[in-house]
C-alpha positions in Angstrom: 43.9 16.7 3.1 41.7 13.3 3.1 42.8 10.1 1.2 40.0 8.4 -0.5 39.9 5.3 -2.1 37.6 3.6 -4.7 37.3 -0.4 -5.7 35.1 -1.7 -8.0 34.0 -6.3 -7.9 35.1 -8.2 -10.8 32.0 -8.4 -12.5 31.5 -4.2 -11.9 28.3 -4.3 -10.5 29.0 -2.7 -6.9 31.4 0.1 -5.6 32.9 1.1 -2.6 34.3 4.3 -1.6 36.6 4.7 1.5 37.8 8.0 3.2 40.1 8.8 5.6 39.0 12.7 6.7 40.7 13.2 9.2 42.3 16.4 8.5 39.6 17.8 7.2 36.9 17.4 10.2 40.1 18.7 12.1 40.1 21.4 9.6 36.6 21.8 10.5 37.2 22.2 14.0 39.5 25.0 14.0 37.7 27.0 11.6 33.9 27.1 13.3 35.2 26.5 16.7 32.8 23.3 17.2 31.7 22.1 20.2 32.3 18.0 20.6 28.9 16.7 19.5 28.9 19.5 16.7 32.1 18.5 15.2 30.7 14.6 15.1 27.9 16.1 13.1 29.1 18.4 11.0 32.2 16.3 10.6 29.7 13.3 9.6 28.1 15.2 6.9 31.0 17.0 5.1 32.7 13.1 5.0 29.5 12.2 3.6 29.4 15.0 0.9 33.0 14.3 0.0 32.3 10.6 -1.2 29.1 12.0 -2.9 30.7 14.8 -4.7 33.4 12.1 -5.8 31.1 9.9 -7.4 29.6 12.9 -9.5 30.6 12.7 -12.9 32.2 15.6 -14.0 35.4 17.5 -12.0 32.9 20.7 -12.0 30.3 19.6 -11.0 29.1 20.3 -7.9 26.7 18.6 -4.6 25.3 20.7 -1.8 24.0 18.1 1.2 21.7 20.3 3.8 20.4 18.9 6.7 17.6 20.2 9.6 16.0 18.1 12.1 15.2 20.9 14.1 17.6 20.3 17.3 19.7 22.8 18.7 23.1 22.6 15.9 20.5 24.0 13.8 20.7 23.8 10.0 23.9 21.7 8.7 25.7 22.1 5.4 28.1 20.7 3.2 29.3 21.3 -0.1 31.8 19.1 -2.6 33.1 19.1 -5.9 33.4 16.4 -8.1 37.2 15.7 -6.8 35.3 15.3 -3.1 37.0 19.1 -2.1 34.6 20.5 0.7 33.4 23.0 3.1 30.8 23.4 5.6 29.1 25.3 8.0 26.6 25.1 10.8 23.8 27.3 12.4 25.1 26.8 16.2 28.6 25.6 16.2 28.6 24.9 19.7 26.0 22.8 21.3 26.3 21.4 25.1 24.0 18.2 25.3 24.2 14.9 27.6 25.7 11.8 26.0 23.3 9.3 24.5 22.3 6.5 26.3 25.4 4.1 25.0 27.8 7.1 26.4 28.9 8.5 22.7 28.3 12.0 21.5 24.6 12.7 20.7 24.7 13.5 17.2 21.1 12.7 16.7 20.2 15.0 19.5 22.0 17.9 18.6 21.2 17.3 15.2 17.1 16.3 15.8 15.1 14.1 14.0 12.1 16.2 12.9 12.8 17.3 9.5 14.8 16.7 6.1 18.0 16.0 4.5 17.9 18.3 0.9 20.4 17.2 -1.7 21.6 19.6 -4.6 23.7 18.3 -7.5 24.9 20.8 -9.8 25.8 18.8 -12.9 25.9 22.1 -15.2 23.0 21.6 -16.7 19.9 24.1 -16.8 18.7 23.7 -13.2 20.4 21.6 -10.8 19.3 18.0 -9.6 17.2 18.3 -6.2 15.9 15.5 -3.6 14.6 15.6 -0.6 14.0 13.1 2.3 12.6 12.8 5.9 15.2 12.5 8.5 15.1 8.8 9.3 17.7 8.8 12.3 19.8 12.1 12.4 23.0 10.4 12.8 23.6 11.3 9.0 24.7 7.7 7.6 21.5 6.4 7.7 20.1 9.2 6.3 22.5 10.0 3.4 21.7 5.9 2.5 17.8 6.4 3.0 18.2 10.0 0.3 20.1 7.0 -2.3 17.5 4.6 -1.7 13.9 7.0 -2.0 15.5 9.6 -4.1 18.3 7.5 -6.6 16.9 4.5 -6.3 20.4 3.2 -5.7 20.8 0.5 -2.9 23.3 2.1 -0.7 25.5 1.5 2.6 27.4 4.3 4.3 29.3 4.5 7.0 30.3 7.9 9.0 32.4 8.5 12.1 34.0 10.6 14.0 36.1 10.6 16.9 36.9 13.0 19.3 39.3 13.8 21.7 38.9 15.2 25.4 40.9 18.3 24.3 38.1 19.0 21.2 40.7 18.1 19.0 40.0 15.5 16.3 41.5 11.9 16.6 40.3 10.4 13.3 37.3 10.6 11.2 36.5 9.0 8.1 33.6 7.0 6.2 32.9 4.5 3.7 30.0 4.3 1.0 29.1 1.1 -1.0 26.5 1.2 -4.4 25.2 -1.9 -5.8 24.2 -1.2 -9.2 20.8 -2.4 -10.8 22.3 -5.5 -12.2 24.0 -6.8 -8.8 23.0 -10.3 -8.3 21.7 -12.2 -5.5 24.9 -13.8 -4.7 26.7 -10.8 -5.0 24.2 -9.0 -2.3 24.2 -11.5 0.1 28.0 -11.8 0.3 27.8 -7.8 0.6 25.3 -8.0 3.9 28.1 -10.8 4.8 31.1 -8.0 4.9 28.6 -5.5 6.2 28.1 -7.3 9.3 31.4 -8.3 9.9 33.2 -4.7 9.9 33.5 -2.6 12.9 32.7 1.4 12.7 34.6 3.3 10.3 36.2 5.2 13.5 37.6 2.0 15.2 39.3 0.7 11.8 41.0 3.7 11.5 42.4 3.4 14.8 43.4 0.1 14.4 45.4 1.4 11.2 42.9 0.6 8.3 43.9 2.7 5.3 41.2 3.6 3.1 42.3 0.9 0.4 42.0 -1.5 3.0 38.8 -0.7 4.0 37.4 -0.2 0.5 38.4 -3.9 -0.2 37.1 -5.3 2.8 34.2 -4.2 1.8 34.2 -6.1 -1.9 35.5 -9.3 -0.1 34.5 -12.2 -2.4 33.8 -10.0 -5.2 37.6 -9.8 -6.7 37.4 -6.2 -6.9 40.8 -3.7 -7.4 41.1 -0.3 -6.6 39.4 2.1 -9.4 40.5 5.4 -8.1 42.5 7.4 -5.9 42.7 11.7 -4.7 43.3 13.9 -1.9 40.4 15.6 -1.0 41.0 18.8 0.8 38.7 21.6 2.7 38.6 24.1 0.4 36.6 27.3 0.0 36.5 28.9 -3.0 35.2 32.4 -1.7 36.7 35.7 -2.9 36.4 39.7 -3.1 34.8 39.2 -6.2 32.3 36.6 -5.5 31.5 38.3 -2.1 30.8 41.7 -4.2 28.7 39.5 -6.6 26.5 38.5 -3.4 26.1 41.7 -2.4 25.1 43.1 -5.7 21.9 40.8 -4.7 20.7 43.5 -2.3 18.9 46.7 -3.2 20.5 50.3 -3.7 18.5 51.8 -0.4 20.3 48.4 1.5 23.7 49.3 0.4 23.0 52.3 0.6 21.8 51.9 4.3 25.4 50.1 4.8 27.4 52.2 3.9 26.0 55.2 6.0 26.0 53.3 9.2 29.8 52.6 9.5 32.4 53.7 7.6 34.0 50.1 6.9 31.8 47.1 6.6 33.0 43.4 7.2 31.8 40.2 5.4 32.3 37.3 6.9 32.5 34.0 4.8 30.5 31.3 6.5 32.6 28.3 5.0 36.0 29.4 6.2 35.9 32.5 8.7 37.6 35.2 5.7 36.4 38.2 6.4 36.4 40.6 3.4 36.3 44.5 4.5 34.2 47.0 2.1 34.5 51.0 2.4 31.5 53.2 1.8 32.7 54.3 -1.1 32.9 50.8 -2.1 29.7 49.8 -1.1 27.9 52.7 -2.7 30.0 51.8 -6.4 28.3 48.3 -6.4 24.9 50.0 -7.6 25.7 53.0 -9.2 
């Protein structure tokens, strides 16, 4: 599970949101089997869905961030609740590419910059909430903040990381999101570019042993602010026999029945968390009677 943190200034006019995912890109990693770069990226985006999903409103509601630039990873996605519980897939889960040209993973090239980042809020009404932006850099922070600013009109930081080990395995990961809300002052802006540009990357304050509290604070320095909120976000997939039959009962009768004549058993593969669900003929053919 992650540990994420939210502080609110004095006079309430900004927030920032901290998150300590760790676990959960790990989680990612053992589950889709990600190459280096792909785990930075995917990683990036799930951290970034979490502290979006949190700041929804209701605990069912729902955001579903989707990103395609057109490099080789392929179309990214990530899905939250409004506790910041997520999952996420990718197209190619493992993508070999140079490093960049400072020596770090090439997020941006796997990733590509010639396309959009799609956002989805499900907020149980009617239809859901939908915004969509150009890619401005493919390394997912700035673009989740550019989606806030064009699409929310909500003046926005946010910070994503992820660090990997030589082994594949995941040494820490987290992220960080501040909101200044319309009635922010000038004062309280300018000493919010100040803490800005005197914190390191999410990444190397983990390291160092920032906990998400910390970090949230740090980022409200000057502006009196407490912690609002607290939870453990976890990667969870909410998948199920039943809401795999309910996809298949999308498909036509000649499909399923086409199915279930070419093998005797056919498996389903959830692309969130790798459970496979296993379906008879007979099973098949009783979706559409």
């Amino acid at each position: 599970m992650g540990i994420l943190k939210r502080a609110i200034s004095k006079d309430a006019s900004v927030v920032s949101m901290a998150i300590d995912a760790t676990d959960i890109v790990s989680e990612i990693e053992r589950i889709h089997q990600t190459s280096a770069v792909v785990t930075a990226a995917l990683g990036r985006l799930t951290i970034a869905a979490s502290m979006m999903g949190y700041g929804l409103k209701g605990k069912q509601d729902s955001v579903t961030v989707r990103i395609n630039g057109g490099g080789p990873a392929g179309t990214l996605t990530a899905v939250a609740d409004g506790l910041g519980n997520v999952k996420s897939c990718v197209d190619n889960p493992v993508v070999e590419i140079p490093l960049n040209s400072i020596g770090k993973l090439d997020v941006r090239g796997a990733v590509g910059t010639d396309g959009t980042l799609s956002v989805a809020k499900d907020l149980g009404l009617k239809e859901p909430y939908c915004g969509v932006v150009p890619i401005v850099s493919g390394e997912i922070g700035e673009d989740i903040a550019s989606y806030f600013a064009s699409s929310e009109q909500v003046p926005t930081v946010c910070g994503v990381g992820v660090l990997v080990n030589p082994d594949l395995t995941v040494n820490c990961a987290g992220g960080f999101l501040i909101q200044l809300l319309p009635f922010a002052g000038e004062k309280t802006i300018a000493q919010i570019e100040k803490n800005i540009s005197g914190v390191t990357s999410v990444t190397d304050m983990l390291r160092h042993g920032k906990s998400p509290e910390e970090i949230a604070l740090m980022l409200l320095d000057g502006l009196e602010p407490n912690i609002l909120d607290e939870y453990e976000p976890k990667y969870k997939c909410s998948c199920s026999k039943e809401r795999t039959i309910n996809i298949l009962s999308s498909l036509s009768k000649q499909e399923l029945e086409k199915m279930a004549d070419e093998q005797e058993k056919t498996e389903v593969s959830c692309h969130f968390c790798g459970t496979k669900y296993v379906f008879t003929s007979s099973e098949l053919r009783s979706i559409k009677k």
